[in-house]
VEXDREN-92021 format. One record per residue: residue in three letters; x, y, z of N, C-alpha, C in turn. Coordinates in steps of 0.2 Angstrom, whole numbers, plus 5000, padded with zeros to 4 digits. Atoms other than C-alpha are relative to their C-alpha. Example, Ala and Ser with C-alpha at 12.3 -4.5 7.8 and 13.67 -1.06 7.14 Angstrom:
BEGIN
ALA500449945000506249785039500450065000SER499649944999506849955036499650055003
//
This chain:
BEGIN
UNK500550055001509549025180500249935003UNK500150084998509248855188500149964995UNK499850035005510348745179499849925001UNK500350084996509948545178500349974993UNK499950045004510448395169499449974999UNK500550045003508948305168499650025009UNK500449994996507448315180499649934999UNK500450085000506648135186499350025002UNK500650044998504648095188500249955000UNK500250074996503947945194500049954992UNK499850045010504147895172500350024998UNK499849945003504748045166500750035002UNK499549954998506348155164500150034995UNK499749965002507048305158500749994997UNK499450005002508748285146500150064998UNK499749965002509648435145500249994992UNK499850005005510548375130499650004995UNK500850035006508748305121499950084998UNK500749925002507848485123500750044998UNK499549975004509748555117499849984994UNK499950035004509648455104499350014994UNK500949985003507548475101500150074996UNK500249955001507748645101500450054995UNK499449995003509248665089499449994992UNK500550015005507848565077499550034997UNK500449955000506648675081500150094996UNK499749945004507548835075500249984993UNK499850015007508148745059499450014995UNK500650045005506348695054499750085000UNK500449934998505748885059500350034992UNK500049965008505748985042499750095001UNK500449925001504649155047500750055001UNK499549925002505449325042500050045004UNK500349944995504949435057500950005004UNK499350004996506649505066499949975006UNK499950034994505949435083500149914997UNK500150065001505749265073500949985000UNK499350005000507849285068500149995005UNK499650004995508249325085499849955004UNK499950034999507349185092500549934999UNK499550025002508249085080500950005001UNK499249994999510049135083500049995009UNK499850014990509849145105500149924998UNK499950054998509648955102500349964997UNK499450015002510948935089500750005005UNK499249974998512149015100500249935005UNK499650064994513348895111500050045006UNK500049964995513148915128499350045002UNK500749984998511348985128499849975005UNK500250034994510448945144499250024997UNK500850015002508548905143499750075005UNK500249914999507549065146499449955006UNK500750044997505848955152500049955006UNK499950084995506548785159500350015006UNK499450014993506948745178500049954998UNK499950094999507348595185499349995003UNK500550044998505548595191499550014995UNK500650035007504848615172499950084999UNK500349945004503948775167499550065006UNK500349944994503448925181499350054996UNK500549955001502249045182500150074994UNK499649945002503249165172499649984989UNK500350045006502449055155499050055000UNK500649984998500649115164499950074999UNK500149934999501049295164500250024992UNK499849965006501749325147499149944996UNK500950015003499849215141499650055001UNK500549964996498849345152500150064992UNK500049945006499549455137499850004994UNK499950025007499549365124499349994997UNK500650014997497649335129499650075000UNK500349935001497349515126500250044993UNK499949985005497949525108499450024994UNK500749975004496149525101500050075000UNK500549925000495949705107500750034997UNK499549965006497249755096499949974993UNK500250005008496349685081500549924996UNK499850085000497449495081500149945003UNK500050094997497549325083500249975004UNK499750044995498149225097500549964996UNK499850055002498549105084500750024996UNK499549975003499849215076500850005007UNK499550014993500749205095499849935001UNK500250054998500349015094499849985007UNK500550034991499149015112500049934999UNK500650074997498248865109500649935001UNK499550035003500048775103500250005012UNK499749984995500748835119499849975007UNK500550034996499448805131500049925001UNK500150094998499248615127500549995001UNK499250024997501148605129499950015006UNK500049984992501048685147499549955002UNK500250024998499648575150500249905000UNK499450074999500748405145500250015005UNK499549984998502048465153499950015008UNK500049974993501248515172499549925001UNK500250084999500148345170500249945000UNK499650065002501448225164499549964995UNK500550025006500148205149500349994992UNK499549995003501548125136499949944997UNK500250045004501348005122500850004994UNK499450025002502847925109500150094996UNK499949945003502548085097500150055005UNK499949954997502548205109500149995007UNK499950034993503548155124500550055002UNK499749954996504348255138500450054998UNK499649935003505848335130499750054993UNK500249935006505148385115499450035001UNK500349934996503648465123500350045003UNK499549964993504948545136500250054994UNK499949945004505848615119499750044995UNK500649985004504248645109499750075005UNK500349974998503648745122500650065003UNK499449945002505548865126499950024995UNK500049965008505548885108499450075001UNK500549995001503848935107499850065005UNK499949984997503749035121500750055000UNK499749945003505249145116499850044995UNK499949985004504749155101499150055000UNK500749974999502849235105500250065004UNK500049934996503749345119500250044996UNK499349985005505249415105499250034996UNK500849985005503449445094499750075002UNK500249954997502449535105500450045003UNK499749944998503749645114500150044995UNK499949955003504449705098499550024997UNK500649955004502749745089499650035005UNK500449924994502049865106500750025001UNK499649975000503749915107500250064995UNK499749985009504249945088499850044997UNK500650015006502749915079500449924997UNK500150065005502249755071500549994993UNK499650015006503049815053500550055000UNK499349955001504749925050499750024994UNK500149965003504150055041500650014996UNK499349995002505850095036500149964994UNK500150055004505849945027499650004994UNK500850015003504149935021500150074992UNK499949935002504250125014500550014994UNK499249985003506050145008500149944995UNK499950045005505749994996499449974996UNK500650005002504250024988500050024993UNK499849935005504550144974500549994996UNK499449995003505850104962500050084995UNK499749965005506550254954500250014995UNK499550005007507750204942500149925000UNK500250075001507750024934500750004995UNK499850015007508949954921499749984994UNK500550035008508449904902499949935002UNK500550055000508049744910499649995007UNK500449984995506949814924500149955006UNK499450004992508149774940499950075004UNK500049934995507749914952500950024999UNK499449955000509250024953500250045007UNK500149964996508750124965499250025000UNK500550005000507250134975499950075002UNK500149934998506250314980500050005007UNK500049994995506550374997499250035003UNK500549994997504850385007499850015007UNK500250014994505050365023500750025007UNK499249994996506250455038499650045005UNK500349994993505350495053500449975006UNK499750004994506350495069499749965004UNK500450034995505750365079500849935003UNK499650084996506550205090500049964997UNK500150075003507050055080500549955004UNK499650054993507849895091500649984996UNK499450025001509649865090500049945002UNK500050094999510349695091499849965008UNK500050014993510449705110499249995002UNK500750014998508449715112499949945001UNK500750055000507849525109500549975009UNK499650014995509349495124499750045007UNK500349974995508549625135499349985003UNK500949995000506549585133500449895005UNK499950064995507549395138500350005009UNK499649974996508549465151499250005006UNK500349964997506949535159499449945003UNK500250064998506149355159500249975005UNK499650014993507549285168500050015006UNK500049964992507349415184499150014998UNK500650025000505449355182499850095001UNK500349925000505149565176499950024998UNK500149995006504349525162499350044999UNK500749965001502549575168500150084998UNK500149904997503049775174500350014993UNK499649945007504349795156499249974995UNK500550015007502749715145499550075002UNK500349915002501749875153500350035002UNK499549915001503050005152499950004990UNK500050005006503049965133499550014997UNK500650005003501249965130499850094998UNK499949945002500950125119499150065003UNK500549974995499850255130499950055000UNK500249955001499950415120499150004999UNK500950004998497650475120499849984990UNK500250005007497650485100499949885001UNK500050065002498050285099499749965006UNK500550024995497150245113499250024997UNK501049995003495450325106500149944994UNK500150035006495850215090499749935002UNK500050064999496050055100499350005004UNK500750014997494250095109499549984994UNK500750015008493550115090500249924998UNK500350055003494149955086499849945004UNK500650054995493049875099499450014998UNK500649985002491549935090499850024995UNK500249985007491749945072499849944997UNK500650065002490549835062500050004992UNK499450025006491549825045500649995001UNK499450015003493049745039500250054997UNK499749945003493449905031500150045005UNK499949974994493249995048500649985004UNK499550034995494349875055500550015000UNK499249995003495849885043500150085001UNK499749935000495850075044500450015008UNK500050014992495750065063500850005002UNK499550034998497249955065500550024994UNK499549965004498450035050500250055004UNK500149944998498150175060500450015008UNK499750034996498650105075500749985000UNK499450035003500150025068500550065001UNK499649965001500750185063499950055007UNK500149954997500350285079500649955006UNK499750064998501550105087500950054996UNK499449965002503050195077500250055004UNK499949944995502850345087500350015005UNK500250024993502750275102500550045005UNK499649974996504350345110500350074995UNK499549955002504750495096498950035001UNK501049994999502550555099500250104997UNK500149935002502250725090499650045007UNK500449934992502150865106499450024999UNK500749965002500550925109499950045004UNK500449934997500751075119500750044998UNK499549975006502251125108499950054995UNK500149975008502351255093500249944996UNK499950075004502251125079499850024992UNK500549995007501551105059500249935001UNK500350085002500850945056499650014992UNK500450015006500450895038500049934998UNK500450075003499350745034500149994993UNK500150005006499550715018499449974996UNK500550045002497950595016499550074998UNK500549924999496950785021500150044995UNK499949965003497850875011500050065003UNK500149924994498151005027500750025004UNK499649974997499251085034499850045008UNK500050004996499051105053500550035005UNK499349974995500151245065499450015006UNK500249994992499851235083500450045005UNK499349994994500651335096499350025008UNK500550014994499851345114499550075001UNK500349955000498851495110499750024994UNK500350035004498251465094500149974994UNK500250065005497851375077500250014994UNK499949995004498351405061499949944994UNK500050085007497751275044500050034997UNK500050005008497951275027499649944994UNK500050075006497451165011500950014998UNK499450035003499051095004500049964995UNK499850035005499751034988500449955002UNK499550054998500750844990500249974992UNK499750055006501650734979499649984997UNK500450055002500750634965500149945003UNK499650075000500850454966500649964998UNK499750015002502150454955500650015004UNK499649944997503150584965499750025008UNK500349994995502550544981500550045005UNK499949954995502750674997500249965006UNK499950034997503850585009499650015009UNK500349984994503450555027500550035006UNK499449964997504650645038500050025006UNK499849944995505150745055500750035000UNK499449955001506050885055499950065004UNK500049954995506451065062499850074993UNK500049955004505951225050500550045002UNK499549944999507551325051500250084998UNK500149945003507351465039499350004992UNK500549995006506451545025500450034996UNK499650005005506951595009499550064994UNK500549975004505851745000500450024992UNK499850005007505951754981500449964998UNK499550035002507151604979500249974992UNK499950025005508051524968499649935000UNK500250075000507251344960500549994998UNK499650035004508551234958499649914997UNK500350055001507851094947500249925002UNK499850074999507850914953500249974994UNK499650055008508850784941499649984999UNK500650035003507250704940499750044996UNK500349975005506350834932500250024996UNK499549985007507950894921500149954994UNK500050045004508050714916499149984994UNK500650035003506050694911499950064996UNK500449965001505750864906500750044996UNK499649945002507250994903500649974995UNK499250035004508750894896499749994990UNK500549995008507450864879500150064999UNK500249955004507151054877500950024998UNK499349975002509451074877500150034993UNK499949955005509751224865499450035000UNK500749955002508051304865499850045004UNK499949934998508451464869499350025005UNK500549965000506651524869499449965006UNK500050044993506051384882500450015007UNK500149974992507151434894500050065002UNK500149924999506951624891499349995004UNK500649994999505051584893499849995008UNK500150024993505351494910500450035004UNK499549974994506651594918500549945002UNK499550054995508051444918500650034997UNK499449995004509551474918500749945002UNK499650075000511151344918500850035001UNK499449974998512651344929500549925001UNK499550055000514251244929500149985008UNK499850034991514351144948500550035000UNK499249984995516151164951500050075000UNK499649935001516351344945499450045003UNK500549975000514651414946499850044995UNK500250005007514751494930499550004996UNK500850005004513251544921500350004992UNK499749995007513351464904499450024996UNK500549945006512251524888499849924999UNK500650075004510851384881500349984997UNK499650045003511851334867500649985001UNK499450044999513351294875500149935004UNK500550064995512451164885499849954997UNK500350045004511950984875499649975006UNK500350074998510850854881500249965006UNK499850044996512150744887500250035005UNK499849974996512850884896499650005006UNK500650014993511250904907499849945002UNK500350074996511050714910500849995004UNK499250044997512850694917499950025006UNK500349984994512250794933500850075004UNK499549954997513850904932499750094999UNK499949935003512951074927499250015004UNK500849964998511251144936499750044998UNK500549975005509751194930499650065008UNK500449964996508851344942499650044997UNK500549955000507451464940499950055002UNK500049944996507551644944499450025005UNK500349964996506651704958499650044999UNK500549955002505251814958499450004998UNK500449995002503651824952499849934994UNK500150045006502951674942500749945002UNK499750065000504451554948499449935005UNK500450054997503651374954500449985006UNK499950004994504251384970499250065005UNK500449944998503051564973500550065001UNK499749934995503551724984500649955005UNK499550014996504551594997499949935002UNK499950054996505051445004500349985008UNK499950034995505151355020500449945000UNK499550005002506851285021499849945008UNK499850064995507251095033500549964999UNK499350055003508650975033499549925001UNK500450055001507950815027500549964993UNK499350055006508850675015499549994993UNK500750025007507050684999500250094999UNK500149935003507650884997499250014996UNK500649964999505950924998500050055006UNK500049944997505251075007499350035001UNK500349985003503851185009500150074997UNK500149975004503251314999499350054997UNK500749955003502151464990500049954993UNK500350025007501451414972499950064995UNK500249955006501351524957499449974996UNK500550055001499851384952499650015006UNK500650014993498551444967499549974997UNK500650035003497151354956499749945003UNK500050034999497651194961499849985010UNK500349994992497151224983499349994997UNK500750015002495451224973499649934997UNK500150065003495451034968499949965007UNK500250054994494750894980500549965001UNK499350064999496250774976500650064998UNK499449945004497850894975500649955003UNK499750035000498950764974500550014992UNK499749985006500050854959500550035000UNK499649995001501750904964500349964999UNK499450055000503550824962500249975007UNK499850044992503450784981500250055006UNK500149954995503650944990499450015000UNK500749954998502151035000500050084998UNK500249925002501451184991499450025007UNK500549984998500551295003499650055000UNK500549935006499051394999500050075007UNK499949894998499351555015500950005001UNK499649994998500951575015500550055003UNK499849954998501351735021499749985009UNK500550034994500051665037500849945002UNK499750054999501451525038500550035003UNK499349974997502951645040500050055006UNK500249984992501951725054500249975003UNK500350034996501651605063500949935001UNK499350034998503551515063500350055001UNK499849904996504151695067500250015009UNK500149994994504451715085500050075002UNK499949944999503951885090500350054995UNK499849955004504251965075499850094999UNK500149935000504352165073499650024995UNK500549995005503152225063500550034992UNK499649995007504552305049500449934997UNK499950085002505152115049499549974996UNK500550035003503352065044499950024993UNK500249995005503252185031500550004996UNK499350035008504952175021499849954999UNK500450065005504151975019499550034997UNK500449975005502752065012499950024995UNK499849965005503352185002500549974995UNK499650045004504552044996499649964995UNK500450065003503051934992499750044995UNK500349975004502352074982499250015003UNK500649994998501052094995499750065004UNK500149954999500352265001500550045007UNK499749994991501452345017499450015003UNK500649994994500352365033500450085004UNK499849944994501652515042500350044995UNK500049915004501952695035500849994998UNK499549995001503852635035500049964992UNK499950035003503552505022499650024995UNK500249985005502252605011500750054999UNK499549975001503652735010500649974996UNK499550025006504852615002499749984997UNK500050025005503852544990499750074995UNK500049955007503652734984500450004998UNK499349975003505452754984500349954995UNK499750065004505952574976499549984997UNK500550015004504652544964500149924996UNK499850035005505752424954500349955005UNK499450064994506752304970499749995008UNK500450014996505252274979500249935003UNK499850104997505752064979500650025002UNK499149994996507552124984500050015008UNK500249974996506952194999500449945008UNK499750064994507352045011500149934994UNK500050085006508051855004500049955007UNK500050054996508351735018500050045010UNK500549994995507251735036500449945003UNK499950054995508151645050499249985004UNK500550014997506951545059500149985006UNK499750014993507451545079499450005005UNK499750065001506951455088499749954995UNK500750045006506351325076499749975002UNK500650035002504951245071500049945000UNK500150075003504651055073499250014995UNK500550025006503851005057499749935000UNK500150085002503050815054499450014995UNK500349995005502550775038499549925000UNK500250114998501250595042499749984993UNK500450035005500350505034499349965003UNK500550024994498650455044499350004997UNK500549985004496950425035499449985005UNK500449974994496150435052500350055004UNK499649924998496650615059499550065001UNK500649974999495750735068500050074994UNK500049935005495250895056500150065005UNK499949944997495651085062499550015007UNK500549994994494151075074500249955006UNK499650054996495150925082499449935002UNK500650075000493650795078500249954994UNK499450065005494350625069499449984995UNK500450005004493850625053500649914995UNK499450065004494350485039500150024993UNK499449945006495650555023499949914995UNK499850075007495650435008500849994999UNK499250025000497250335005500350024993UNK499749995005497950414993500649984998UNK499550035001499550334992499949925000UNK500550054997498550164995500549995004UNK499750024995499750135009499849985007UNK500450044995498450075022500149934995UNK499950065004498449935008500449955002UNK499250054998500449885011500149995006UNK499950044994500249895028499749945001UNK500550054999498549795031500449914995UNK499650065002499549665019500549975005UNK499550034993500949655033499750005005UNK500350014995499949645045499449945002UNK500350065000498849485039500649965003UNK499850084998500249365046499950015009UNK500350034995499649415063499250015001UNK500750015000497749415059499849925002
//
């Protein structure tokens, strides 16, 4: 950069030192919480920072070109005023006019408008680059799970771990870097997000004629801005489940597979996540989450006939040792050294099988021994795994070319009729070790899964419907997103 001590007009000059010293003020007095806000902040902290905006002949065209964007934030559904334009603008028009008065004289326009101008560009790049909100954030500190007796969080619920792009410290250095070598136009559109889904969205909200229209619109948006560089394949084998729809969604380039699905309550909300479906698991074992041991199991300790009725039975961690219901207390079940599981089979609350992923919320999917509840409108009544209602349909369809004796060991494991002469033959001969029959199903190659959250999403026919907020999580974004309305 073109360095300079001062720069003379015919009245006027530039003081290096002043607009050091302006812009030192300027950062102190600045308070917003947004990380580009911070990193405006800290660059002009730093000792030795060179001015990103200022020559020696005042403020370039490079001011015009990052406006021309900022001049286009309406169609994304905000304010100019949130990128302080009009602020800006009159500065740039001081400043190219020599239009200066006691309060508002040379230098501190000069660092009113650096400031001001990082701090819109730092704005903008990382909210089309990012997203506007850190979901990560937003999500993963929403939910307390566990409180002290003076209602202190402890521990909040884990909601949110979807594989995406989040900006490392290096970023607000880059997007300046990229001002510098006047190549701020070409990186502002490489970053502008241009998968077809959130582009139809930004056409809809050019012609929605509700404030309710508009917020769905733009949450929707927001969330399709997370993606941006991690974008759910569309000509991939894939499941996608919405959880607003309560649907389960398998694609592969040949055809379609859906379901209804069971999700989290709101208590017990069904995280949002990407992952790989690596195996299957026919007849398995439940091992009970400490949440539910703690709410539900650790009360019934010693009642034999409770856990005969439900098939649980109680093993020592370190040893694995199955010990007997009465040797088991209370405390013993809350201290987290002994597991609680559910035998396999018939009537366990998993179903016939599960669908096994590596994830940090040890959820999963799943069959159900409760098929009643696929027949409710809101089926929002698990502990936060996905139940789903075909599930034999599902083990197909993440299968790669399976053999048909393959097919029917799942089947006959499920306790569901064979299809080939190989597999009626052994259920005449094995009458009683039907569920024996297979236990774990590699799934090669695997399956990307994404479990979203989206309460605009197209349905099975691929026409964009709109899903109630069940989690009111359009709510929490639309709240983080008034401070750029």
């Amino acid at each position: 950069m073109e360095a300079f001590s001062e720069l003379r007009t015919p009245t006027f000059f530039l003081d290096q030192q002043v607009i050091r010293k302006n812009l030192l003020d300027f950062a102190s007095a600045d308070h917003d919480g947004f990380e580009a806000d911070k990193q405006t902040r800290n660059y002009y902290r730093s000792e030795g920072s060179s001015f990103v905006w200022l020559k020696r002949t005042g403020i370039d065209e490079r001011a015009d070109s990052l406006l021309a964007w900022l001049h286009q934030v309406n169609e994304l559904g905000m304010s100019e005023k949130a990128f302080t334009v009009s602020v800006i603008e009159k500065d740039l028009e001081r400043l190219r006019t020599l239009d200066f008065d006691e309060k508002n004289n040379i230098n501190t326009v000069a660092a009113r408008l650096e400031f001001l101008l990082t701090k819109a560009c730092l704005r903008y790049s990382y909210g089309q680059r990012y997203g506007f909100v850190n979901p990560y954030q937003l999500f993963n500190n929403l939910d307390a799970e566990k409180q002290d007796t003076l209602g202190n969080v402890l521990r909040y619920r884990g909601l949110f771990d979807v594989k995406m792009d989040l900006p490392n410290a290096h970023y607000a250095h880059t997007v300046l870097q990229k001002v510098k070598a006047d190549s701020l136009t070409d990186y502002l559109n490489t970053i502008q997000p241009q998968d077809r889904f959130y582009l139809q969205l930004k056409d809809m909200l050019a012609n929605v004629s509700t404030q309710e229209q508009r917020k769905r619109v733009m949450v929707n948006m927001e969330r399709s801005r997370w993606r941006r560089h991690q974008p759910i394949e569309e000509h991939a084998k894939r499941i996608v489940v919405n959880i607003p729809a309560y649907h389960l969604y398998a694609y592969s380039p040949d055809s379609m597979l859906d379901m209804r699905v069971v999700c989290g309550t709101v208590r017990t909300k069904t995280p949002q996540l990407s992952s790989n479906i690596e195996w299957m698991e026919v007849n398995p074992q439940w091992v009970i989450p400490m949440s539910i041991v703690e709410a539900d199991v650790a009360r019934r300790a010693g009642d034999s006939s409770y856990f005969a009725r439900n098939r649980y039975a109680i093993y020592d961690r370190s040893t694995n040792k199955k010990l007997g219901v009465h040797e088991v207390s209370r405390q013993m079940l809350l201290s987290g050294r002994y597991r609680v599981a559910q035998e396999g089979g018939a009537g366990n609350s998993l179903g016939r099988i599960v669908f096994r992923f590596k994830n940090n919320f040890s959820v999963f999917l799943h069959d159900t021994s409760n098929p009643g509840a696929f027949q409710r409108e809101s089926r929002a009544v698990s502990h936060g795994c996905v139940r789903v209602s075909k599930p034999y349909e599902l083990a197909r369809f993440v299968l790669d070319n399976p053999d048909e004796w393959l097919l029917d060991r799942i089947a006959i494991s499920m306790g569901l009729p064979p299809q080939t002469d190989r597999g009626r033959e052994y259920v005449e001969s094995h009458p009683n070790q039907m569920h024996k029959l297979i236990g774990y199903v590699p799934v090669k190659p695997r399956v990307p899964l994404y479990i979203i959250y989206y309460t605009l999403w197209p349905d099975a026919s691929g026409i964009l419907q709109t899903w109630p907020d069940v989690y009111g999580y359009d709510e929490v974004i639309w709240r983080h997103l008034q401070h750029y309305i």
